[in-house]
Biotite code that builds the C-alpha atoms (Angstrom):
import biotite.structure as struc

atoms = struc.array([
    struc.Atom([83.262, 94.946, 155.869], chain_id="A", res_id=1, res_name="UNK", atom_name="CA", element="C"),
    struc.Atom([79.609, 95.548, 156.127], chain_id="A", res_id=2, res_name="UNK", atom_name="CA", element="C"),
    struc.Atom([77.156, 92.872, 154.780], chain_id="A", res_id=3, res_name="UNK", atom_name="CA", element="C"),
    struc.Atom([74.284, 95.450, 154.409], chain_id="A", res_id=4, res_name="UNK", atom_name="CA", element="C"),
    struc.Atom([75.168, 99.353, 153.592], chain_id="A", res_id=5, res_name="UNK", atom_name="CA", element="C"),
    struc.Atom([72.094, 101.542, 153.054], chain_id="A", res_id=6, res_name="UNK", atom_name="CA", element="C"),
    struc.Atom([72.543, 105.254, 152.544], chain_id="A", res_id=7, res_name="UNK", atom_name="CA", element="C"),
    struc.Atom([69.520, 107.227, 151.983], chain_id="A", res_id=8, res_name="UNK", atom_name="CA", element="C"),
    struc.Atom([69.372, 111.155, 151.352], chain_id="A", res_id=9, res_name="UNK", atom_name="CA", element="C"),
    struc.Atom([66.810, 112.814, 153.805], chain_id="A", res_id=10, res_name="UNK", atom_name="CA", element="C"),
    struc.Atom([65.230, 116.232, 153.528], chain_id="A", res_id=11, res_name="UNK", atom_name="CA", element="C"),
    struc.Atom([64.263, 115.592, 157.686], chain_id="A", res_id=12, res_name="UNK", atom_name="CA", element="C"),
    struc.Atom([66.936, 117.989, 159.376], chain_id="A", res_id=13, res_name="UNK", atom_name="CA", element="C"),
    struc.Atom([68.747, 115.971, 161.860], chain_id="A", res_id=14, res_name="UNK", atom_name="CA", element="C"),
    struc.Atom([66.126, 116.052, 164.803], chain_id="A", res_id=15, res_name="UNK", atom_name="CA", element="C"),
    struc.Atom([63.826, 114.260, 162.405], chain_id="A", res_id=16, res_name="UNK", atom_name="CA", element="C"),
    struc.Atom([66.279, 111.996, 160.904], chain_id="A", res_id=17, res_name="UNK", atom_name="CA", element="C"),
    struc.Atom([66.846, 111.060, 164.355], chain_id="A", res_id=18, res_name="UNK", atom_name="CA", element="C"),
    struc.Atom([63.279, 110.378, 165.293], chain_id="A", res_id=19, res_name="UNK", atom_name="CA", element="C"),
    struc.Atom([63.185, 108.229, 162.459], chain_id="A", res_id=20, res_name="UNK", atom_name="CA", element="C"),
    struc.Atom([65.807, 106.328, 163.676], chain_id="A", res_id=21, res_name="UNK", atom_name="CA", element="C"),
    struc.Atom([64.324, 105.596, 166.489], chain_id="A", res_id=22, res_name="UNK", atom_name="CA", element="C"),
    struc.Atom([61.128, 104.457, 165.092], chain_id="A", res_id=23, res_name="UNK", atom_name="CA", element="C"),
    struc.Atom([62.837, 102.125, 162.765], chain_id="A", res_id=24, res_name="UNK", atom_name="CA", element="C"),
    struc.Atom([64.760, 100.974, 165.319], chain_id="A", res_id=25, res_name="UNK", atom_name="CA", element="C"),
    struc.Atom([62.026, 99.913, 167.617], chain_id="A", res_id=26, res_name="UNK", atom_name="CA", element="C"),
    struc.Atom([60.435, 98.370, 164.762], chain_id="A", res_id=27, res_name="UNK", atom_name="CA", element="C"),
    struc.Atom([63.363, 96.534, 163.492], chain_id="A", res_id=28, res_name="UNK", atom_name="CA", element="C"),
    struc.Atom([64.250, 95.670, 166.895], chain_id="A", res_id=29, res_name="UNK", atom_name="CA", element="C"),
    struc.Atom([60.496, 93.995, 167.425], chain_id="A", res_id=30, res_name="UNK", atom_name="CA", element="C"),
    struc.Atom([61.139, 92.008, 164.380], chain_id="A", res_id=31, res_name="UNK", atom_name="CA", element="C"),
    struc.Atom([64.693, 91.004, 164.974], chain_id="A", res_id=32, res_name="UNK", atom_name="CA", element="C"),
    struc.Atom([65.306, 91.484, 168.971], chain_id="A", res_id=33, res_name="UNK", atom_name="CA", element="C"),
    struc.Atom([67.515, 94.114, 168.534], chain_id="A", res_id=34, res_name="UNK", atom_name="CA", element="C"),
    struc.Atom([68.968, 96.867, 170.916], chain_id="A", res_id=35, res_name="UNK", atom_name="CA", element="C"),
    struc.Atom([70.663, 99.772, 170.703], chain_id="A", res_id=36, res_name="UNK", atom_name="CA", element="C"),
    struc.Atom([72.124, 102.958, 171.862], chain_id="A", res_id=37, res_name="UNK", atom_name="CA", element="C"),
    struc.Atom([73.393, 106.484, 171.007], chain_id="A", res_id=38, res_name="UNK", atom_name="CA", element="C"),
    struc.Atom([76.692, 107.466, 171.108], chain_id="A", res_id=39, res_name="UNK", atom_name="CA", element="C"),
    struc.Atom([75.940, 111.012, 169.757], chain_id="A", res_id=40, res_name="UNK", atom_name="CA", element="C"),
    struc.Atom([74.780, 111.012, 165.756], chain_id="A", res_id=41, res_name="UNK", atom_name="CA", element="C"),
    struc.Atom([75.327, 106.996, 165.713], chain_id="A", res_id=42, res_name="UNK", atom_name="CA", element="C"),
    struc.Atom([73.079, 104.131, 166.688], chain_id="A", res_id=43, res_name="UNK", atom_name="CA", element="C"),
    struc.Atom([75.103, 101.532, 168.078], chain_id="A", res_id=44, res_name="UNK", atom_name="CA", element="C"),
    struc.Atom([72.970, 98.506, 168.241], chain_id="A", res_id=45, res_name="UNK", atom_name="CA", element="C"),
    struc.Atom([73.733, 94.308, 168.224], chain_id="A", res_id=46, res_name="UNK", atom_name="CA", element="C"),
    struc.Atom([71.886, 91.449, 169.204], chain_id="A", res_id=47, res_name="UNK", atom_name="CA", element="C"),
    struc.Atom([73.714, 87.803, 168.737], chain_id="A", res_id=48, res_name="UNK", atom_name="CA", element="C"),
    struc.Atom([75.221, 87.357, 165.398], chain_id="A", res_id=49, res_name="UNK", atom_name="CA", element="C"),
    struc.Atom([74.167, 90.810, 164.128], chain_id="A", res_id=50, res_name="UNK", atom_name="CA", element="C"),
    struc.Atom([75.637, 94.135, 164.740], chain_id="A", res_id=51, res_name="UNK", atom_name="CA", element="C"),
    struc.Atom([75.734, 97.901, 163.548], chain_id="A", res_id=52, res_name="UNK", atom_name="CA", element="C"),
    struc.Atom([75.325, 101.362, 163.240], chain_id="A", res_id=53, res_name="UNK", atom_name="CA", element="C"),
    struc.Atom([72.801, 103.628, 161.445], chain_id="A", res_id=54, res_name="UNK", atom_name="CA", element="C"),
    struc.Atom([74.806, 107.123, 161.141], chain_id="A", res_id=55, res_name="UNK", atom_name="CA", element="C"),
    struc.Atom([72.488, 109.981, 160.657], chain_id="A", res_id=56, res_name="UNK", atom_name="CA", element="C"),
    struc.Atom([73.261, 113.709, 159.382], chain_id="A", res_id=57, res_name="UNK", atom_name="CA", element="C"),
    struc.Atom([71.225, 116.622, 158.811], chain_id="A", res_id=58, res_name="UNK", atom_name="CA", element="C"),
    struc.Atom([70.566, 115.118, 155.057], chain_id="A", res_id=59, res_name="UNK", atom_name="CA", element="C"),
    struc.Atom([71.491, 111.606, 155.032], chain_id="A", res_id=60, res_name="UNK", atom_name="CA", element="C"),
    struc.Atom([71.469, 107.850, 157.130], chain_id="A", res_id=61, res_name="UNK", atom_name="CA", element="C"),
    struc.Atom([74.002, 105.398, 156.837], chain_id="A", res_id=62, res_name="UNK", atom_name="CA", element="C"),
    struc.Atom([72.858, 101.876, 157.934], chain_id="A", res_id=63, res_name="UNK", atom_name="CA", element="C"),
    struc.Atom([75.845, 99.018, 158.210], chain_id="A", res_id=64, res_name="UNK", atom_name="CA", element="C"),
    struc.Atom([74.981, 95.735, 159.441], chain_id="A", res_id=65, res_name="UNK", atom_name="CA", element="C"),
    struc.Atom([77.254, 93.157, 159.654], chain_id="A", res_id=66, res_name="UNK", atom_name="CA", element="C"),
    struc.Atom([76.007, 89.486, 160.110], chain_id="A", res_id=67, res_name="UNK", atom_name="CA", element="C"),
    struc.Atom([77.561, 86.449, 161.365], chain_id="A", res_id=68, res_name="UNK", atom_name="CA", element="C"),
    struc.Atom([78.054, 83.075, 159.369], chain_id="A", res_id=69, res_name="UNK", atom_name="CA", element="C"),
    struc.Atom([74.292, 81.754, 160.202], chain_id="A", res_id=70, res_name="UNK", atom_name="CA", element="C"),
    struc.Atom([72.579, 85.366, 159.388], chain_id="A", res_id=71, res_name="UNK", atom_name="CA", element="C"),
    struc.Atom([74.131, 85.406, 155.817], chain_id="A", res_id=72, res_name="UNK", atom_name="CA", element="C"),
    struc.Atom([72.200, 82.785, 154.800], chain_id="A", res_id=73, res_name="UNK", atom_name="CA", element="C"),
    struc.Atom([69.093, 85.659, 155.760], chain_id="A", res_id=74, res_name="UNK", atom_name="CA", element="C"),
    struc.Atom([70.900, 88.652, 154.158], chain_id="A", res_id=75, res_name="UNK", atom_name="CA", element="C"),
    struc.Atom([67.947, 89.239, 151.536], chain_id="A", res_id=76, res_name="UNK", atom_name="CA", element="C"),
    struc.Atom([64.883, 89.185, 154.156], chain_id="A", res_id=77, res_name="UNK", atom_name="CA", element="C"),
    struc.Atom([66.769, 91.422, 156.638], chain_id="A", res_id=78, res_name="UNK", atom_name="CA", element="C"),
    struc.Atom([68.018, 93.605, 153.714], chain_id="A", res_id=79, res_name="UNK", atom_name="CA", element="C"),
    struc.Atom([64.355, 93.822, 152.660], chain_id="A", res_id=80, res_name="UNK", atom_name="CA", element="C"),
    struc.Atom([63.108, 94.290, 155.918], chain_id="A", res_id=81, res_name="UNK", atom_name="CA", element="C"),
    struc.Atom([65.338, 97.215, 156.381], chain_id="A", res_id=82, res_name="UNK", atom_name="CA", element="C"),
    struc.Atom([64.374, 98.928, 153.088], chain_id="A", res_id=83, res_name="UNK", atom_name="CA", element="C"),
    struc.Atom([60.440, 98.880, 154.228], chain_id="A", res_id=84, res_name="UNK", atom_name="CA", element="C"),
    struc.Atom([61.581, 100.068, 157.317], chain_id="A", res_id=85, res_name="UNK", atom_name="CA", element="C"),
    struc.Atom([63.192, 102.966, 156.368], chain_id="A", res_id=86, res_name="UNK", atom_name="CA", element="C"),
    struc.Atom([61.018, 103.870, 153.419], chain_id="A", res_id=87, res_name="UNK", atom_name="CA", element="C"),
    struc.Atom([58.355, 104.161, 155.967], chain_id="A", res_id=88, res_name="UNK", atom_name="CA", element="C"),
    struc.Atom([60.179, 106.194, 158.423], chain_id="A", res_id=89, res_name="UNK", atom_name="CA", element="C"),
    struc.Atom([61.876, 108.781, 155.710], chain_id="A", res_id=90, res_name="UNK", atom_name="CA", element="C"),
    struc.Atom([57.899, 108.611, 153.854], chain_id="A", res_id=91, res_name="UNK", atom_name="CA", element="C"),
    struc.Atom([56.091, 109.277, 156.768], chain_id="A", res_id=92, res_name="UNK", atom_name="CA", element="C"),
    struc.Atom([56.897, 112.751, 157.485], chain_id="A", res_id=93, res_name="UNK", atom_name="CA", element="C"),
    struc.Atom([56.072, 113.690, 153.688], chain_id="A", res_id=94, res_name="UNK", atom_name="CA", element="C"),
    struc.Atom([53.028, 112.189, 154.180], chain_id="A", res_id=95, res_name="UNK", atom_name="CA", element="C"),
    struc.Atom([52.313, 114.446, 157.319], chain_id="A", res_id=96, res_name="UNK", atom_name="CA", element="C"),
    struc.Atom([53.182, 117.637, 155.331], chain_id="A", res_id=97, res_name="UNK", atom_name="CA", element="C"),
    struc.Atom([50.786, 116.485, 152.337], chain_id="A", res_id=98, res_name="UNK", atom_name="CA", element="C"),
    struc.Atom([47.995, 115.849, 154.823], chain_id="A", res_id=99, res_name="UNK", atom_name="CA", element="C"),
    struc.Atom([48.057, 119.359, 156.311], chain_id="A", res_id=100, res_name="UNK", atom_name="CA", element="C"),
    struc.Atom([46.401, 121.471, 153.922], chain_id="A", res_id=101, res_name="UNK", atom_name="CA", element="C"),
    struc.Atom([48.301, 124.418, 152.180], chain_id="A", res_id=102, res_name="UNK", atom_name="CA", element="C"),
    struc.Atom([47.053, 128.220, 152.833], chain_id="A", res_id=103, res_name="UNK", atom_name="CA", element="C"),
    struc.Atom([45.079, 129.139, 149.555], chain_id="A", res_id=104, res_name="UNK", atom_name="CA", element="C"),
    struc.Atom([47.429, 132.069, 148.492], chain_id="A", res_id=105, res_name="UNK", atom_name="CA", element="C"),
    struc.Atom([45.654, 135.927, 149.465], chain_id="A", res_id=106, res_name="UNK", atom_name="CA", element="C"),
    struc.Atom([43.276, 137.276, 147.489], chain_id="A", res_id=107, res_name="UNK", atom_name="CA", element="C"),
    struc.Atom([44.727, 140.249, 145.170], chain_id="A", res_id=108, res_name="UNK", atom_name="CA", element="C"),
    struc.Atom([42.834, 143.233, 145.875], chain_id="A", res_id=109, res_name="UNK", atom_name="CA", element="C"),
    struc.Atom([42.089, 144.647, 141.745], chain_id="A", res_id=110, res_name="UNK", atom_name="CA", element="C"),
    struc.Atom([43.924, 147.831, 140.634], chain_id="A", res_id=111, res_name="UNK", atom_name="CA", element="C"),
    struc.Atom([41.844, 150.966, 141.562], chain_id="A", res_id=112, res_name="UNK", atom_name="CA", element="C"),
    struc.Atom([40.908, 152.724, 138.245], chain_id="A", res_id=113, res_name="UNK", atom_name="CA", element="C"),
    struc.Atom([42.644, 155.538, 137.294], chain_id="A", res_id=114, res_name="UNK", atom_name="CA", element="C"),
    struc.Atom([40.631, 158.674, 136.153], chain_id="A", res_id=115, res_name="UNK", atom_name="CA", element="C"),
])
């Protein structure tokens, strides 16, 4: 059984959800010395005394980390880390489609008057 399960709903379509993946990856994997690989809609990564997979769909990630004896002791900084990780990653793009500024809406053209 998994000592961390995250599941977050995603509006990113699944090649976004994956390119979110991998930026939280390489950012948890900075923090934590972490590596991983595909094996098609699955992250497989592990390090010593930590492994896992982060399953992504078009409209949802899975995380599941499982830590050895040692690691438990860390379960709420990892945990917390791994929220601010993927808040960031699943935010981001939202924050790109705010930024880009929305077409004002055509002009209407007034009603010729009828004689």
């Amino acid at each position: 059984m998994a000592d961390i399960s995250i599941k977050r709903k995603h509006q990113l379509g699944l090649k976004g959800a994956r390119t979110a993946a991998d930026k939280m990856a390489d950012k948890l994997g900075e923090k934590f010395d972490l590596a991983g690989d595909w094996d098609g809609n699955v992250l497989v990564f592990r390090r010593t005394g930590v492994n896992g997979t982060l399953e992504i769909s078009h409209d949802e990630m899975h995380l599941q980390v499982t830590l050895n004896f040692m690691l438990k002791m860390m379960k709420g900084p990892i945990e917390q880390a791994v929220h601010e990780q993927l808040e960031k990653v699943l935010a981001a793009p939202a924050k790109a489609k705010a930024a880009t500024p929305a077409k004002a809406p055509a002009a209407k053209k007034p009603a010729a008057k009828k004689r």
